[in-house]
PDB file of N, H, CA, C and O in Angstrom:
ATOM      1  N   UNK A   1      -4.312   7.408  35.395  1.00  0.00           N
ATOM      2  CA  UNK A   1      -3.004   7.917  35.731  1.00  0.00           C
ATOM      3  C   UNK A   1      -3.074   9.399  36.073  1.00  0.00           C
ATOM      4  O   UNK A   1      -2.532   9.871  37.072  1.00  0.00           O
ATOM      5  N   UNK A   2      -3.777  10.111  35.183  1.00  0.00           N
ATOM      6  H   UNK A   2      -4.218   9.728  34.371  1.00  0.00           H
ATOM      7  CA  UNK A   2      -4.146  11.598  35.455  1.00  0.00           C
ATOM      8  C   UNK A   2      -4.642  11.845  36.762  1.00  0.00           C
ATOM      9  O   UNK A   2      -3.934  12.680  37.325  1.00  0.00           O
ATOM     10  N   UNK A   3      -5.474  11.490  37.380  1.00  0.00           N
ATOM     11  H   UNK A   3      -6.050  10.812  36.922  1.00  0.00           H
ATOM     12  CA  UNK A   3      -6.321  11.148  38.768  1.00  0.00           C
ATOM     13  C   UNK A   3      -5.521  10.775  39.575  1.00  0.00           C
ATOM     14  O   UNK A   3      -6.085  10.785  40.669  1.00  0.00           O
ATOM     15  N   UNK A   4      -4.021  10.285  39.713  1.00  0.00           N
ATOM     16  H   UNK A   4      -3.563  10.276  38.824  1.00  0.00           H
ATOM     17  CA  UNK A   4      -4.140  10.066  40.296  1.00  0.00           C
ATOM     18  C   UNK A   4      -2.229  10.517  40.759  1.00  0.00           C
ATOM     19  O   UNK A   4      -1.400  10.035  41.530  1.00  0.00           O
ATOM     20  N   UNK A   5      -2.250  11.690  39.765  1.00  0.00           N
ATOM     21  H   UNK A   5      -2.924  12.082  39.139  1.00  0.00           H
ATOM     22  CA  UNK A   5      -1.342  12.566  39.347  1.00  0.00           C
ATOM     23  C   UNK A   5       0.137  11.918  39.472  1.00  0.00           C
ATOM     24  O   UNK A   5       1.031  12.100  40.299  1.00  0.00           O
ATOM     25  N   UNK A   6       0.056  11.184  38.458  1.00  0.00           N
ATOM     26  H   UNK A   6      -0.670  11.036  37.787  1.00  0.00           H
ATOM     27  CA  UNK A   6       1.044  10.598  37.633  1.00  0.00           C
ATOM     28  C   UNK A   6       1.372  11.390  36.262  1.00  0.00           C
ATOM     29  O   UNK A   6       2.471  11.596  35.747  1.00  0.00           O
ATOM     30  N   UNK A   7       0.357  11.691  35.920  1.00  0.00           N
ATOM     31  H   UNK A   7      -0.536  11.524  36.338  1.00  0.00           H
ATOM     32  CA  UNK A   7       1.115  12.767  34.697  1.00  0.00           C
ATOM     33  C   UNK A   7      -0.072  13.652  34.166  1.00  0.00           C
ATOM     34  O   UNK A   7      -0.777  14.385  34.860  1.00  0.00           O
ATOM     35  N   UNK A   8      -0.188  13.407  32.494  1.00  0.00           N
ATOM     36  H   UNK A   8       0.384  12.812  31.930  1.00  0.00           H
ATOM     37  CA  UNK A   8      -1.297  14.304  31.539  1.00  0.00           C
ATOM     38  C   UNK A   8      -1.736  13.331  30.564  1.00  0.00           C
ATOM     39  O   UNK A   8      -1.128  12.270  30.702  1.00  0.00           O
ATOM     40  N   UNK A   9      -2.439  13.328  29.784  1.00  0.00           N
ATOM     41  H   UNK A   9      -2.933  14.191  29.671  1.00  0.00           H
ATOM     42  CA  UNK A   9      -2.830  12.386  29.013  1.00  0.00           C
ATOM     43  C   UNK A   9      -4.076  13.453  27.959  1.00  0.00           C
ATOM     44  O   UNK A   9      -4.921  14.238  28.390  1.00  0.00           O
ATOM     45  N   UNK A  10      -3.773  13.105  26.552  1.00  0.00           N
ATOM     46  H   UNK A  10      -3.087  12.467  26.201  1.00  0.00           H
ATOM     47  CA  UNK A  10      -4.862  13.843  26.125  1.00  0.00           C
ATOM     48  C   UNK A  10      -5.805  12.833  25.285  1.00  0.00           C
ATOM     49  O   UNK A  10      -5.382  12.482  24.183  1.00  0.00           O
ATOM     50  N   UNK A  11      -7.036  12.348  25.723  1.00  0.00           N
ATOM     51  H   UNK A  11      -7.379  12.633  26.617  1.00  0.00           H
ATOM     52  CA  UNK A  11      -8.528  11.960  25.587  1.00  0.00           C
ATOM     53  C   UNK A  11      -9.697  12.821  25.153  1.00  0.00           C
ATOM     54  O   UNK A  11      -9.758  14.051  25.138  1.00  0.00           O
ATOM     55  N   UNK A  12     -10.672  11.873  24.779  1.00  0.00           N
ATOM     56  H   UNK A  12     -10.622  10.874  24.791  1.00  0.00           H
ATOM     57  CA  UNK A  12     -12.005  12.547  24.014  1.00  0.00           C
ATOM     58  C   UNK A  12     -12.589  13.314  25.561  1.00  0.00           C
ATOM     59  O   UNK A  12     -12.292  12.976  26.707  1.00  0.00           O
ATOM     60  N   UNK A  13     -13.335  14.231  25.197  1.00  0.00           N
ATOM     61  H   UNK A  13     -13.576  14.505  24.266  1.00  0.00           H
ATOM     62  CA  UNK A  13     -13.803  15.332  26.091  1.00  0.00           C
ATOM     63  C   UNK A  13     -15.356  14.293  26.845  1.00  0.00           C
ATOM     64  O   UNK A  13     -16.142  14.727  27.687  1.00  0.00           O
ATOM     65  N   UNK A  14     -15.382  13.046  26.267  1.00  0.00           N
ATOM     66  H   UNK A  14     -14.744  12.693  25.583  1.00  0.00           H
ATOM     67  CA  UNK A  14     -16.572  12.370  26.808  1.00  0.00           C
ATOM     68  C   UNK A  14     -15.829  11.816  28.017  1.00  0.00           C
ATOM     69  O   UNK A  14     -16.382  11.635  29.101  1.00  0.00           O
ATOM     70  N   UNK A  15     -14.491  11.545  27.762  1.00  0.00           N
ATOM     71  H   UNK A  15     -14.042  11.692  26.881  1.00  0.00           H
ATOM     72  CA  UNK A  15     -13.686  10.863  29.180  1.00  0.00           C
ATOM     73  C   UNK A  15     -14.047  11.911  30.818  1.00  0.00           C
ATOM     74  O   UNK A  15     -14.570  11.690  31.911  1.00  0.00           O
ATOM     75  N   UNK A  16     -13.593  12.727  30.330  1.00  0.00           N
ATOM     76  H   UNK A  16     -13.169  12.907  29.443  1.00  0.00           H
ATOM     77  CA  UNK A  16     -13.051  13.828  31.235  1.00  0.00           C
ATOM     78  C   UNK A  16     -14.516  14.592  31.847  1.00  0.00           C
ATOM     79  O   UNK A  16     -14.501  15.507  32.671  1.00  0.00           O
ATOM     80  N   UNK A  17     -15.664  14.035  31.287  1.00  0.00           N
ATOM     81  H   UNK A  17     -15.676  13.292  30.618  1.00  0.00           H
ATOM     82  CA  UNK A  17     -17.041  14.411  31.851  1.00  0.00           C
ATOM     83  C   UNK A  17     -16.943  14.628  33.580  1.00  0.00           C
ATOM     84  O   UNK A  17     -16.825  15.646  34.262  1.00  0.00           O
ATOM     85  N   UNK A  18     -17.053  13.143  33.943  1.00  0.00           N
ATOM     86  H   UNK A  18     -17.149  12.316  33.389  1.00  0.00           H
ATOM     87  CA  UNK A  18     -17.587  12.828  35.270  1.00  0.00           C
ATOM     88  C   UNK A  18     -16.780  13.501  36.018  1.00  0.00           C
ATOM     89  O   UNK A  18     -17.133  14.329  36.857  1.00  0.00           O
ATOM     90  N   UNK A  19     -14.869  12.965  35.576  1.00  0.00           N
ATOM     91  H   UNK A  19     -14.582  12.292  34.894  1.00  0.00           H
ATOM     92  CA  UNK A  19     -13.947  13.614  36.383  1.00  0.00           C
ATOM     93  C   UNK A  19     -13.751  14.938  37.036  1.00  0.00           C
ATOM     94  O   UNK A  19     -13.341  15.317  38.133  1.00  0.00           O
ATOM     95  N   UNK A  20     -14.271  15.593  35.774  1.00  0.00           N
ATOM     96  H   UNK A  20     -14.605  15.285  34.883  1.00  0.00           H
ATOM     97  CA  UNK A  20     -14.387  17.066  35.786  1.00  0.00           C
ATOM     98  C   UNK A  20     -15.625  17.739  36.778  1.00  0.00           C
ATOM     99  O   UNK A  20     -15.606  18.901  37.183  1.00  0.00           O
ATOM    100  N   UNK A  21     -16.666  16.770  37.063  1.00  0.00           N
ATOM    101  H   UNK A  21     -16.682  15.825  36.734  1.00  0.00           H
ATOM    102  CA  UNK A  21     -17.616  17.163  37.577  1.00  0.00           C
ATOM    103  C   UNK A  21     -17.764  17.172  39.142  1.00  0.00           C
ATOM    104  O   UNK A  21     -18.430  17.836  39.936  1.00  0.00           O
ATOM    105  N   UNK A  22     -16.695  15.968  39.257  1.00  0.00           N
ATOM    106  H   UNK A  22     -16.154  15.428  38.612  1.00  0.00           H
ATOM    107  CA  UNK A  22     -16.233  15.765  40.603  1.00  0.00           C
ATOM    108  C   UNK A  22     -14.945  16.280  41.418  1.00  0.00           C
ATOM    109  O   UNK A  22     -14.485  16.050  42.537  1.00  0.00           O
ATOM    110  N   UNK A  23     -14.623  16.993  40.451  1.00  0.00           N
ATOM    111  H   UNK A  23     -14.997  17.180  39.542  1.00  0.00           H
ATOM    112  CA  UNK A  23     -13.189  17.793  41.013  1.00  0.00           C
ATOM    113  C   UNK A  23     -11.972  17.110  40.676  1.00  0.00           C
ATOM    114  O   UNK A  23     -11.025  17.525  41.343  1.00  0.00           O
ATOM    115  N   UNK A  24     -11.675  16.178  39.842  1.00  0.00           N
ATOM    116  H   UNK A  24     -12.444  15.840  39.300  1.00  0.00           H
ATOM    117  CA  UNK A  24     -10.422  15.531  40.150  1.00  0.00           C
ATOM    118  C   UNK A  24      -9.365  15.717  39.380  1.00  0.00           C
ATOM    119  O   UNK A  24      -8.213  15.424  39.699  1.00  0.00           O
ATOM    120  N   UNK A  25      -9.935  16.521  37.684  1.00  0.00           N
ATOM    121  H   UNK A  25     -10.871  16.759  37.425  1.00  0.00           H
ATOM    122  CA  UNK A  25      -9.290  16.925  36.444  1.00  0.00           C
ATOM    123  C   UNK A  25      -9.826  17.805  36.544  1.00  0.00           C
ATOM    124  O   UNK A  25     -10.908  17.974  37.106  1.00  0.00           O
ATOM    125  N   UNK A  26      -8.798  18.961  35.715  1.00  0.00           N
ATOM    126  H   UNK A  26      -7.919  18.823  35.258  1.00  0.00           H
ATOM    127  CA  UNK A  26      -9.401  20.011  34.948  1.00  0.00           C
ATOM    128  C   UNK A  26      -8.804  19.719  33.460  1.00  0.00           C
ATOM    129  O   UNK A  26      -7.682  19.466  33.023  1.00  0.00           O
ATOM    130  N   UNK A  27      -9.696  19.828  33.074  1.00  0.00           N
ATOM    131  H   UNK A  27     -10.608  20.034  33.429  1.00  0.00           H
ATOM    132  CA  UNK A  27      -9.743  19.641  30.956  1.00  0.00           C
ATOM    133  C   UNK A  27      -9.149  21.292  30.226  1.00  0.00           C
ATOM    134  O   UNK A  27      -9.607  22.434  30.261  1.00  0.00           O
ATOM    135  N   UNK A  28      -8.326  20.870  29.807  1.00  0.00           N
ATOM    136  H   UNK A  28      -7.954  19.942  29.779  1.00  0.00           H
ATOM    137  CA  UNK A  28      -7.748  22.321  29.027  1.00  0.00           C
ATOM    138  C   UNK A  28      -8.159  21.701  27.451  1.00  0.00           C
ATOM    139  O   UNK A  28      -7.953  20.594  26.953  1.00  0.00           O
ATOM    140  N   UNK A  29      -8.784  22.847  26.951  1.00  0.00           N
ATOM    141  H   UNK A  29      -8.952  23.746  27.355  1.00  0.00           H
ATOM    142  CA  UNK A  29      -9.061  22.704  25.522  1.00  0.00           C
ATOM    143  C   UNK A  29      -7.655  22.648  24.675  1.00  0.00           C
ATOM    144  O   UNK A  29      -6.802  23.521  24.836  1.00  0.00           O
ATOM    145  N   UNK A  30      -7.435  21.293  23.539  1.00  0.00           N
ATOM    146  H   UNK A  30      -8.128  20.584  23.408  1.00  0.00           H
ATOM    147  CA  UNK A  30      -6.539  22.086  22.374  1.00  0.00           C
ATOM    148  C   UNK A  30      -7.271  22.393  21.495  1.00  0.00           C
ATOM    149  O   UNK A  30      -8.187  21.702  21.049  1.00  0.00           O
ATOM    150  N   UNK A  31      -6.823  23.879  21.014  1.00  0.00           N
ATOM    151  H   UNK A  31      -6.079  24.441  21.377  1.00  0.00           H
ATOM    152  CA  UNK A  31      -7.351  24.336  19.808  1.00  0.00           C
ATOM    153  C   UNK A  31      -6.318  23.779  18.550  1.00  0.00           C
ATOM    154  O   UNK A  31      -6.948  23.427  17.553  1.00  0.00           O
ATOM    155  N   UNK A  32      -5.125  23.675  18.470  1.00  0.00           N
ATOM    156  H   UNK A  32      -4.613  23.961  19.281  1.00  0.00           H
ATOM    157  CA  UNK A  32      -3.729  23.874  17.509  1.00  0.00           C
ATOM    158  C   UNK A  32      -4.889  22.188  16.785  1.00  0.00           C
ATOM    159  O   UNK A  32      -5.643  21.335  17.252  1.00  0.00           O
ATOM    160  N   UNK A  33      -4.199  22.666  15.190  1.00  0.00           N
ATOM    161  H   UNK A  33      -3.587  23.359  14.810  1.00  0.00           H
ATOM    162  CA  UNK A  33      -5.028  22.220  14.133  1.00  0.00           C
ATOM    163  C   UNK A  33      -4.560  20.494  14.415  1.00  0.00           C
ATOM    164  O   UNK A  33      -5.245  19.723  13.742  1.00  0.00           O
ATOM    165  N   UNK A  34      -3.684  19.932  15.154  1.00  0.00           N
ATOM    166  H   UNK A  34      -3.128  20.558  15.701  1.00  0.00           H
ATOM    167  CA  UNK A  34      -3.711  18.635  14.742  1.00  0.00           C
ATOM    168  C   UNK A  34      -4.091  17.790  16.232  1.00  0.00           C
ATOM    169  O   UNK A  34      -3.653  16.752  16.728  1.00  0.00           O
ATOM    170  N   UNK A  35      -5.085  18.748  16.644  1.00  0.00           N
ATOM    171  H   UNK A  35      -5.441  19.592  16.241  1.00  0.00           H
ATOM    172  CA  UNK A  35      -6.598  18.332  17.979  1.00  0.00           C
ATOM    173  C   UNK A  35      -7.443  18.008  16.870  1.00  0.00           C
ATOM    174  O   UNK A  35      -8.183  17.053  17.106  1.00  0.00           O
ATOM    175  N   UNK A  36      -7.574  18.593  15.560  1.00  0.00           N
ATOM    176  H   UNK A  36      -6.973  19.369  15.369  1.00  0.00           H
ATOM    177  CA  UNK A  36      -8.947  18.569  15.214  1.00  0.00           C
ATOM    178  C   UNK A  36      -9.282  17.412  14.469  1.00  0.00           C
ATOM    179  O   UNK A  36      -8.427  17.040  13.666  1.00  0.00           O
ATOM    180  N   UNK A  37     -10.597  16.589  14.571  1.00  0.00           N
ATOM    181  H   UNK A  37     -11.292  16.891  15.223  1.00  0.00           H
ATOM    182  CA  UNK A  37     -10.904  15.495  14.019  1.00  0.00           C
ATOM    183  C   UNK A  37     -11.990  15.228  13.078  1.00  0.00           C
ATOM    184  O   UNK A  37     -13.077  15.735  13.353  1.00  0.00           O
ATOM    185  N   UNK A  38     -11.890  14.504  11.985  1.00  0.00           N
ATOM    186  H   UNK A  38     -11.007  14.092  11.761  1.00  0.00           H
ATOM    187  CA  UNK A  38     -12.991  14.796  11.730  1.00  0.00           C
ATOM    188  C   UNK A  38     -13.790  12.846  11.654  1.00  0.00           C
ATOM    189  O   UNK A  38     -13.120  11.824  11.794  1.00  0.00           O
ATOM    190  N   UNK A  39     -14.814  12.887  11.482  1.00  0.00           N
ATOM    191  H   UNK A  39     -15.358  13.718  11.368  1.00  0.00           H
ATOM    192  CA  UNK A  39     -15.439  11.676  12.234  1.00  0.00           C
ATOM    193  C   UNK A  39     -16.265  11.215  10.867  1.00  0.00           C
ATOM    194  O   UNK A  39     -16.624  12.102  10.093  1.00  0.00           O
ATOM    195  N   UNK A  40     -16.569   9.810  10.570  1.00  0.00           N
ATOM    196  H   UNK A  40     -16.278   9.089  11.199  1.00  0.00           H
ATOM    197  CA  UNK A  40     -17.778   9.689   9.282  1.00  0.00           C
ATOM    198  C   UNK A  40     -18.551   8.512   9.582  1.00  0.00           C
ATOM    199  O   UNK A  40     -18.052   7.508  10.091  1.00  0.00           O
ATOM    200  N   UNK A  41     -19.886   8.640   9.240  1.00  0.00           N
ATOM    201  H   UNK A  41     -20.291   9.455   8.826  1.00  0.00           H
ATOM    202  CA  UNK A  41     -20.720   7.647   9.504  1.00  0.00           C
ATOM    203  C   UNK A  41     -20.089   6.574   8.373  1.00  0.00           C
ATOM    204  O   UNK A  41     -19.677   6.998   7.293  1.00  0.00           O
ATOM    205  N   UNK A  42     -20.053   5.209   8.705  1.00  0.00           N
ATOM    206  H   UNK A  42     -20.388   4.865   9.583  1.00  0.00           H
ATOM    207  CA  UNK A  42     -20.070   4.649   7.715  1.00  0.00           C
ATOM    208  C   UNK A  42     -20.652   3.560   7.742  1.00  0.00           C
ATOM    209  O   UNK A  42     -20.821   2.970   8.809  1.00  0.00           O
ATOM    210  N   UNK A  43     -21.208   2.922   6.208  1.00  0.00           N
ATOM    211  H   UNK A  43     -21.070   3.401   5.342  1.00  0.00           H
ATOM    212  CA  UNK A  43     -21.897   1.904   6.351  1.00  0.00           C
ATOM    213  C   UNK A  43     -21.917   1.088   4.855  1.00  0.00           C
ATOM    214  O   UNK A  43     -22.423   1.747   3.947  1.00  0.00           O
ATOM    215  N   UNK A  44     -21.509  -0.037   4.556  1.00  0.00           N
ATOM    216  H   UNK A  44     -21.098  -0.572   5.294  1.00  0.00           H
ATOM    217  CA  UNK A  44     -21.698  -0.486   3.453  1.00  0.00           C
ATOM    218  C   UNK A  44     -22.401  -0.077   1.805  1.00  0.00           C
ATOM    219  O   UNK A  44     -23.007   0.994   1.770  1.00  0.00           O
ATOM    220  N   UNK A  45     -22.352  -0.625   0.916  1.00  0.00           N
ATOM    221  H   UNK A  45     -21.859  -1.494   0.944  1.00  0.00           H
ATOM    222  CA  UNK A  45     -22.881  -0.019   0.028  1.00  0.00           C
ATOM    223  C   UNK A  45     -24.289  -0.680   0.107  1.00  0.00           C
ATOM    224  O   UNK A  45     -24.984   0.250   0.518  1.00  0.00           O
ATOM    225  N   UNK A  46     -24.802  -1.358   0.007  1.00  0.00           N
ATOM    226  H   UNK A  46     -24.238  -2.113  -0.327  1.00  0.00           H
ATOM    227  CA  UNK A  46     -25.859  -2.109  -0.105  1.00  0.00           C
ATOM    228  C   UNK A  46     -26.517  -2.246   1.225  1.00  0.00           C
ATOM    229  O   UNK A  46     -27.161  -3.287   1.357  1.00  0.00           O
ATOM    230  N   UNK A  47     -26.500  -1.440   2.229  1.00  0.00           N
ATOM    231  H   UNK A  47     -25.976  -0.595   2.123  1.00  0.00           H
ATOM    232  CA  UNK A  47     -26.925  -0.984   3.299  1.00  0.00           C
ATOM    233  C   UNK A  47     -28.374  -0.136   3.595  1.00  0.00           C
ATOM    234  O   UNK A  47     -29.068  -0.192   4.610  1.00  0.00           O
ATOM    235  N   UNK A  48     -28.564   0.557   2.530  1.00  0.00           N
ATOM    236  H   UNK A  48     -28.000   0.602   1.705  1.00  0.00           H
ATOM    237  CA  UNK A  48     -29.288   1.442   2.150  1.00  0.00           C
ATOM    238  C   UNK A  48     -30.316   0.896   2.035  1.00  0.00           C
ATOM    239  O   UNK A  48     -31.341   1.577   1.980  1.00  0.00           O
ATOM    240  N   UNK A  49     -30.376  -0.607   1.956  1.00  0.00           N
ATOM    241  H   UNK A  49     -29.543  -1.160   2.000  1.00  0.00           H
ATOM    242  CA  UNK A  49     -31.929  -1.356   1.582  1.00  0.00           C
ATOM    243  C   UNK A  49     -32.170  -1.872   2.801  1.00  0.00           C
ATOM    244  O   UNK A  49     -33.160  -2.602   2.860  1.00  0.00           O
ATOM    245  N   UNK A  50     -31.250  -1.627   4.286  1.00  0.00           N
ATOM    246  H   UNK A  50     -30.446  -1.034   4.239  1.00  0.00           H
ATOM    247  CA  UNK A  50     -31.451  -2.504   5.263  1.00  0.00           C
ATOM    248  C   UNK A  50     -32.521  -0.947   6.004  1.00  0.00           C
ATOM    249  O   UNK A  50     -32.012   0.160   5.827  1.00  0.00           O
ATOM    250  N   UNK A  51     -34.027  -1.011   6.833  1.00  0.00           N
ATOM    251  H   UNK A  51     -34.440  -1.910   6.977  1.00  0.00           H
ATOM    252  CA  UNK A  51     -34.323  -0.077   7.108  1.00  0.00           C
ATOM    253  C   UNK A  51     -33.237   0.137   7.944  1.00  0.00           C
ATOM    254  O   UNK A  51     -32.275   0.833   7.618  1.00  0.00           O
ATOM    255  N   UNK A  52     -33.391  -0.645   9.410  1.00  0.00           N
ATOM    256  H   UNK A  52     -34.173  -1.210   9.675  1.00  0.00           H
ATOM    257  CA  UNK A  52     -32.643  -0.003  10.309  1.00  0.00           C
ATOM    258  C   UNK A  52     -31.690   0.265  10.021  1.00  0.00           C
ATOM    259  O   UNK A  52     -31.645   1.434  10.403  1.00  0.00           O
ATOM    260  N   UNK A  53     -30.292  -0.056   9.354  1.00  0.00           N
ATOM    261  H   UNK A  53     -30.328  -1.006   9.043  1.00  0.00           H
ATOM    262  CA  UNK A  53     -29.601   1.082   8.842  1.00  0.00           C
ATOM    263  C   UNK A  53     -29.823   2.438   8.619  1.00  0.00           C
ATOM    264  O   UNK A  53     -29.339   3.472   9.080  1.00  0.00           O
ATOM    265  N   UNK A  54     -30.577   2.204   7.889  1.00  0.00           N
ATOM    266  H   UNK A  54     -30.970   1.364   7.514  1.00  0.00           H
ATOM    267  CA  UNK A  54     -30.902   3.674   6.997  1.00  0.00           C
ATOM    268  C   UNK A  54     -31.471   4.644   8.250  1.00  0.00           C
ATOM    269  O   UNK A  54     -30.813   5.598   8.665  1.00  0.00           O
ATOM    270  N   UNK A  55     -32.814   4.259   8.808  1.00  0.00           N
ATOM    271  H   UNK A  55     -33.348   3.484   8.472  1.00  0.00           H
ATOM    272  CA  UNK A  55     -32.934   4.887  10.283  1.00  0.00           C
ATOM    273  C   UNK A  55     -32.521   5.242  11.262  1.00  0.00           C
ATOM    274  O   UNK A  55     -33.016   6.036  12.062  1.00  0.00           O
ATOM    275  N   UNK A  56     -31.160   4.455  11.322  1.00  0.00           N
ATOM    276  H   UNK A  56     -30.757   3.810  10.673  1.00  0.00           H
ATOM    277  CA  UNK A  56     -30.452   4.491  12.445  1.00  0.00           C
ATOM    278  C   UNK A  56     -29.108   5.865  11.469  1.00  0.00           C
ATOM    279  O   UNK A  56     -28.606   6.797  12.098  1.00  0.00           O
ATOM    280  N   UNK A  57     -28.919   5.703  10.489  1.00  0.00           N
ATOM    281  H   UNK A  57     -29.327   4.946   9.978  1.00  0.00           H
ATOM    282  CA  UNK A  57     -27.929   7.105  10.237  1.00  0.00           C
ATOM    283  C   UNK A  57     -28.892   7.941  10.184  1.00  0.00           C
ATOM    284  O   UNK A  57     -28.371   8.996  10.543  1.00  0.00           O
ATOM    285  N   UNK A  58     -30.270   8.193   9.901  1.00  0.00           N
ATOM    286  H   UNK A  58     -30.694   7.335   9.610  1.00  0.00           H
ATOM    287  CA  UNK A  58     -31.254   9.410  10.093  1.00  0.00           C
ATOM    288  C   UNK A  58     -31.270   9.908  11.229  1.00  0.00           C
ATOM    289  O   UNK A  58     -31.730  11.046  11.330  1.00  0.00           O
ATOM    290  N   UNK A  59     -30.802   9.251  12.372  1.00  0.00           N
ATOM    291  H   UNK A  59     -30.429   8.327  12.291  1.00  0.00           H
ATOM    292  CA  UNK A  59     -31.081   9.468  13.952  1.00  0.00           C
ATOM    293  C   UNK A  59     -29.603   9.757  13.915  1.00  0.00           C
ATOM    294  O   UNK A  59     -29.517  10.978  13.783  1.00  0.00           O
ATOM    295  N   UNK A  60     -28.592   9.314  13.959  1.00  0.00           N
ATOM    296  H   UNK A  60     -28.662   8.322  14.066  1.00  0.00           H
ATOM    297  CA  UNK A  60     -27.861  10.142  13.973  1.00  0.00           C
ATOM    298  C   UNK A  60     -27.270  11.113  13.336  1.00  0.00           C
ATOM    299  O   UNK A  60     -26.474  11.723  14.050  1.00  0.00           O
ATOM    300  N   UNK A  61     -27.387  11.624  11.875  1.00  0.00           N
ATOM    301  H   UNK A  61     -28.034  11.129  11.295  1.00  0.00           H
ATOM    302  CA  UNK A  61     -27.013  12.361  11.482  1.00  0.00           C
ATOM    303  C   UNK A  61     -28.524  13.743  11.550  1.00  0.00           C
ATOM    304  O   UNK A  61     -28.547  14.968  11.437  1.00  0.00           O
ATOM    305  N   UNK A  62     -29.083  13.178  11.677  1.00  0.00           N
ATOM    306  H   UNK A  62     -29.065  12.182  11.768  1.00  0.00           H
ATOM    307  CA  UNK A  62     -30.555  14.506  12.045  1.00  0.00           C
ATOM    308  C   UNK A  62     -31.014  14.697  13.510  1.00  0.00           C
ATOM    309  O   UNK A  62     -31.485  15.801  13.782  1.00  0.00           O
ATOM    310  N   UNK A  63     -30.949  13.890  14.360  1.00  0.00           N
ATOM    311  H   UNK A  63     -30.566  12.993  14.139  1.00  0.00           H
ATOM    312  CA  UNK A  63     -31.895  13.886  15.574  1.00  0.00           C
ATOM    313  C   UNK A  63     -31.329  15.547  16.224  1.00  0.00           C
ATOM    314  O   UNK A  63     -30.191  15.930  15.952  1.00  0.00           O
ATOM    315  N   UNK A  64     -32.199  16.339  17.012  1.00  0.00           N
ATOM    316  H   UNK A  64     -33.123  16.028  17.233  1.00  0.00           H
ATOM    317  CA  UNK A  64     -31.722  17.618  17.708  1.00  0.00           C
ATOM    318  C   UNK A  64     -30.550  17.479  18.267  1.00  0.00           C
ATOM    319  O   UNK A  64     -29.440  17.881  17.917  1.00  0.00           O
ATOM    320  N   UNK A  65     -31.033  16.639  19.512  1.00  0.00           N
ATOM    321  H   UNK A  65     -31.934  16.312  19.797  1.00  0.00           H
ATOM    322  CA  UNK A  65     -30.008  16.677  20.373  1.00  0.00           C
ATOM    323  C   UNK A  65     -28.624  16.317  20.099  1.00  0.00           C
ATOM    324  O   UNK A  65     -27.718  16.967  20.622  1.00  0.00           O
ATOM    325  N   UNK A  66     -28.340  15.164  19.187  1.00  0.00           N
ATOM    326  H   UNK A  66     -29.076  14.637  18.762  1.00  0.00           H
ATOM    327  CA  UNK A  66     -27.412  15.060  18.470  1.00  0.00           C
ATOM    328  C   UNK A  66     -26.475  16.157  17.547  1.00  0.00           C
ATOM    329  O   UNK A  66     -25.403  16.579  17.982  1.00  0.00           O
ATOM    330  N   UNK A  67     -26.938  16.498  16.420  1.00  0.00           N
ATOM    331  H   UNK A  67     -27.809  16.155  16.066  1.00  0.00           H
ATOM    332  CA  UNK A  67     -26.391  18.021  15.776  1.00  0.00           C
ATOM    333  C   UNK A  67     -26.062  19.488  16.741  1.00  0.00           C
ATOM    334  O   UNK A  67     -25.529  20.563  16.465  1.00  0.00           O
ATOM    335  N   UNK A  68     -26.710  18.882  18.060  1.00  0.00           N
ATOM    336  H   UNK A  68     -27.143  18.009  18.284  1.00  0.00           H
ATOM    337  CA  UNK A  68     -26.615  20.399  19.220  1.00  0.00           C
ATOM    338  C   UNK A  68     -25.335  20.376  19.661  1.00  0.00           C
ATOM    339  O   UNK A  68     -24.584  21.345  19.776  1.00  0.00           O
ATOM    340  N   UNK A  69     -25.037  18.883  19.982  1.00  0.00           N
ATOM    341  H   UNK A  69     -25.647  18.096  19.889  1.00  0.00           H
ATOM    342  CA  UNK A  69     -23.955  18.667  20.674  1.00  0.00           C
ATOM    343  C   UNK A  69     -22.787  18.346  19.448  1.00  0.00           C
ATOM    344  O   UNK A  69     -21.585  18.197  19.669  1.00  0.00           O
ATOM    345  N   UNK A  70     -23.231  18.301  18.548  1.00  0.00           N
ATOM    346  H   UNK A  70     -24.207  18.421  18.369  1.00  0.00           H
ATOM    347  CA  UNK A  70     -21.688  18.109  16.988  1.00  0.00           C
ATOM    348  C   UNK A  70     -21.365  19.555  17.094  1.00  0.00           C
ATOM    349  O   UNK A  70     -20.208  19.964  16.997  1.00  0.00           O
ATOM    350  N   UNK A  71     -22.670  20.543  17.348  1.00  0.00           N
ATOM    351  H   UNK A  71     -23.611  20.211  17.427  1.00  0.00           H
ATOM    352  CA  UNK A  71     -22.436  21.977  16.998  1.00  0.00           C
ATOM    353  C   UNK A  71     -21.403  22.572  17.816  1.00  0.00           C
ATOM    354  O   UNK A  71     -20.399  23.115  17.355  1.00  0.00           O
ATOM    355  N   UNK A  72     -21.813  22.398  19.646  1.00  0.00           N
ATOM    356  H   UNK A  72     -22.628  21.958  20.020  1.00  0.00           H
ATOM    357  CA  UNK A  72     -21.197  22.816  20.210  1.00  0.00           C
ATOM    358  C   UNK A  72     -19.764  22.294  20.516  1.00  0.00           C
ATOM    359  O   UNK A  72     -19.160  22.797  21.464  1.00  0.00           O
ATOM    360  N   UNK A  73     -19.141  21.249  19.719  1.00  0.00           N
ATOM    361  H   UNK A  73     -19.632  20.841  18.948  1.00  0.00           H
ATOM    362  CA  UNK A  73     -17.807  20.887  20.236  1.00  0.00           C
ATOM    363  C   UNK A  73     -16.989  21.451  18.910  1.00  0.00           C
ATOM    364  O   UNK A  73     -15.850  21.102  18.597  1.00  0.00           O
ATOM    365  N   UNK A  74     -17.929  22.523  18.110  1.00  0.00           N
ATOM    366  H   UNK A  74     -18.854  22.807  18.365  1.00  0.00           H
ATOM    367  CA  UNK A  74     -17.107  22.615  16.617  1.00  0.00           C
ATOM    368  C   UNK A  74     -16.297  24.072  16.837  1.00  0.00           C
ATOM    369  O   UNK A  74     -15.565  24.512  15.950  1.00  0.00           O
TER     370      UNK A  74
END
């Protein structure tokens, strides 16, 4: 609808990637406190014995590239 200027709409900043890259949106940041989100891995209790579980929150809660990009949207 935004694209195609019908109105505004406010979405995760992963939406507005491509659009933005191609000219068709411009993305205005909200800063005001009820933009802000906060996000949690979650996973069962008895999870912890499954590896890939357990590997798979190590990769995401440790991998570089991951924490680079938590950093920079904070």
């Amino acid at each position: 609808m935004v694209e195609s200027g019908v109105g505004a709409a406010i979405v995760p900043a992963s939406v507005v990637s491509e659009s933005e890259r191609i000219g068709r949106v411009v993305p205005l940041a909200i800063s005001d406190s009820w933009a802000v989100r906060h996000l949690y891995l979650v996973r069962t209790a008895d999870s912890e014995k499954n590896e890939l579980v357990r590997e798979f929150a190590q990769i995401l809660l440790n991998d570089p590239q991951i924490v680079a990009a938590r950093i920079q949207k904070e």
